[in-house]
N, C-alpha and C positions, 0 to 999 in steps of 0.2 A: 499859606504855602510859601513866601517870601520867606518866611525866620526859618524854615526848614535848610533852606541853604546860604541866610545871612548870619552865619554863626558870632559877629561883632551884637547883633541885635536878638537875636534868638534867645541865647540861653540869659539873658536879663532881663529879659520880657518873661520868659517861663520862670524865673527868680520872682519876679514881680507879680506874677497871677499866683505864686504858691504864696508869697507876701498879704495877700488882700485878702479880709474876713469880710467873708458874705452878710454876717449880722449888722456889723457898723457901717459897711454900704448901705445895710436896707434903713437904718437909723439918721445917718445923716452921711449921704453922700459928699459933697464938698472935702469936709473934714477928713474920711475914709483916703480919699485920693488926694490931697494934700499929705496926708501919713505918709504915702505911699512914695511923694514923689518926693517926700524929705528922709524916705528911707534911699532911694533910688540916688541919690546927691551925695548923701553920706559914703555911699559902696563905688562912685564916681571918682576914678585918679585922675580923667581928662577935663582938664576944666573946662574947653569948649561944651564938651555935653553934658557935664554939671550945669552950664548957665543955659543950656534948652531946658533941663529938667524942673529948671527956673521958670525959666518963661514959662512953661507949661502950668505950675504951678500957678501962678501969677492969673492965666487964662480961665482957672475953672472958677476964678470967683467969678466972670463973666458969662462963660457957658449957661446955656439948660442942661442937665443932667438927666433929666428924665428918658429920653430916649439911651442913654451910653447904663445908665445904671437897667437897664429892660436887657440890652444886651450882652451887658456881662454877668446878669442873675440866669439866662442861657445857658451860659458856657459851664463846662465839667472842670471848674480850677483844679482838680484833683489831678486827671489826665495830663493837664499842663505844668506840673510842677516837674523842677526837677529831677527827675530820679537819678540814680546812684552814678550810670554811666554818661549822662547829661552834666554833672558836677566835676566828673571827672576831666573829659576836654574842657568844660571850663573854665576850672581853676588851670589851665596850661592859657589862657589867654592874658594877657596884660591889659591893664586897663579899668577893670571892675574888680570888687570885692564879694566873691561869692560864698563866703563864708554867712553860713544862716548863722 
């Protein structure tokens, strides 16, 4: 409900769930979500939250994954991806690279 009206964090998050393949999470998680947050770095112009993306990264070798990977094989990533009018205010934001 938050990314609904934090449009700084929203449409990169819904960037990032259309990002993540359900098969190489169910294969090896770690791996999957490090992809993910070295795609997420890549598409990052602000370098303060380039280097949380970091950290973040850094943290899942430490994590248990098993319950975060239960929750995200839940979700409908299909429904959260961007669609057309989502892409649209998007790329009007500065800051992120939302070009797939």
């Amino acid at each position: 409900m938050v990314w609904e009206y934090d449009d700084r964090y929203r449409y990169c998050f819904q960037l990032a769930f259309g990002l993540l393949n359900k098969e190489n999470l169910a294969k090896n998680p770690r791996k999957e979500l490090r992809r993910l947050c070295d795609e997420l770095i890549l598409r990052e112009e602000e370098e303060n939250t380039a280097k949380k993306w970091r950290a973040i990264k850094k943290a899942l070798a430490l994590l248990p994954l098993k319950n975060v990977v239960k929750c995200i094989n839940k979700l409908d990533l299909e429904a959260m991806k961007l669609d057309e009018d989502d892409l649209h205010f998007a790329q009007q934001k500065k800051g992120f690279n939302y070009e797939i």
